[in-house]
DRENDO-1510 file (C-alpha; in Angstrom, 1 decimal, always signed):
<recs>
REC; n; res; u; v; w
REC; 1; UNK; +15.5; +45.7; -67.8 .
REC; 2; UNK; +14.5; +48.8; -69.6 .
REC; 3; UNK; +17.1; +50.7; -71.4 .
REC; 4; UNK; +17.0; +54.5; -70.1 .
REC; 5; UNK; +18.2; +56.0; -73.6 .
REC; 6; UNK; +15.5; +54.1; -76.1 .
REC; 7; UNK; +13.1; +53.2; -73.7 .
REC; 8; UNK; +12.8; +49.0; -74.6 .
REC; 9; UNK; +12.6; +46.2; -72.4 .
REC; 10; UNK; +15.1; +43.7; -72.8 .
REC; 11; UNK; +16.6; +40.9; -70.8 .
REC; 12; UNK; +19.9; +42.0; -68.9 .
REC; 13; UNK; +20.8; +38.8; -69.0 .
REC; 14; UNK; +21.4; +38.5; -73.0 .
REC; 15; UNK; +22.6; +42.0; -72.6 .
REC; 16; UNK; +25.6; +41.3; -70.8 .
REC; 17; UNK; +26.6; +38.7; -72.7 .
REC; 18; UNK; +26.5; +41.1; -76.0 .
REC; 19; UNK; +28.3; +43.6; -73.8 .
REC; 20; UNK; +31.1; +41.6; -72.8 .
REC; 21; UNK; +32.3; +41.4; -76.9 .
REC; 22; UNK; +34.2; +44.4; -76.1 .
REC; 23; UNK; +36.8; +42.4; -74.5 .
REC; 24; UNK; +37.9; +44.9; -71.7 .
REC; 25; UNK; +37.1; +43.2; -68.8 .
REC; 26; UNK; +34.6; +40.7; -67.4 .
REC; 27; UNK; +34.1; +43.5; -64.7 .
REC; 28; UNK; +32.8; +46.3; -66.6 .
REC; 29; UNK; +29.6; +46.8; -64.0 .
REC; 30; UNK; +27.3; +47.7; -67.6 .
REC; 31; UNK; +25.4; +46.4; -69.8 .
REC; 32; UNK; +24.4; +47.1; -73.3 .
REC; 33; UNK; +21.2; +47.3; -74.9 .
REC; 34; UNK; +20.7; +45.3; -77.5 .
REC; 35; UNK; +18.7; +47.5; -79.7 .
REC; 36; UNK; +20.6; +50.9; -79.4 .
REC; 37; UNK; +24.2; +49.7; -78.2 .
REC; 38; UNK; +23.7; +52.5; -75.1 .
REC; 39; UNK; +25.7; +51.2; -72.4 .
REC; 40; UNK; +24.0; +51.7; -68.8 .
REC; 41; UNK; +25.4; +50.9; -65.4 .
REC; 42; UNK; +24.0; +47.4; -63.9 .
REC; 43; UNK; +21.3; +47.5; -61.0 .
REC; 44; UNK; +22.3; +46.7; -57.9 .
REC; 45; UNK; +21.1; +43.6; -56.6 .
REC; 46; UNK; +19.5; +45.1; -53.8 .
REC; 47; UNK; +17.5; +47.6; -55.9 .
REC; 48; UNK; +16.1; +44.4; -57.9 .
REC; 49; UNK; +14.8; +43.1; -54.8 .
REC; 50; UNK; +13.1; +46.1; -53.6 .
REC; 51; UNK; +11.4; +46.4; -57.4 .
REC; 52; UNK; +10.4; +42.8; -56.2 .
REC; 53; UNK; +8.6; +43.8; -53.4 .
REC; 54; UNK; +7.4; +47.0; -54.9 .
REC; 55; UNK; +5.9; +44.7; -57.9 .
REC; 56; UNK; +3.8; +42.1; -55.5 .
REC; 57; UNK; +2.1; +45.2; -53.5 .
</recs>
């Protein structure tokens, strides 16, 4: 995942799991980025797959 605000690629997958420190919810729908601390809005699942696709062509 890139991070919109600093511009670094990061795995959203660590990122959630730094995110969810904040203890409000498990269902929070962001994730932070580990560098900056910007929060961001999770990608939909089916915009990942299309980036697939996009990505192979």
């Amino acid at each position: 995942m890139n991070c919109p605000f600093c511009g670094k690629d990061f795995d959203e997958e660590l990122a959630e799991k730094e995110c969810r420190q904040c203890n409000v919810f498990s269902a929070c729908r962001k994730v932070e980025c580990p560098y900056c601390g910007y929060q961001s809005p999770r990608k939909p699942k089916s915009l990942k797959w299309l980036n697939k696709i996009k990505d192979k062509k």
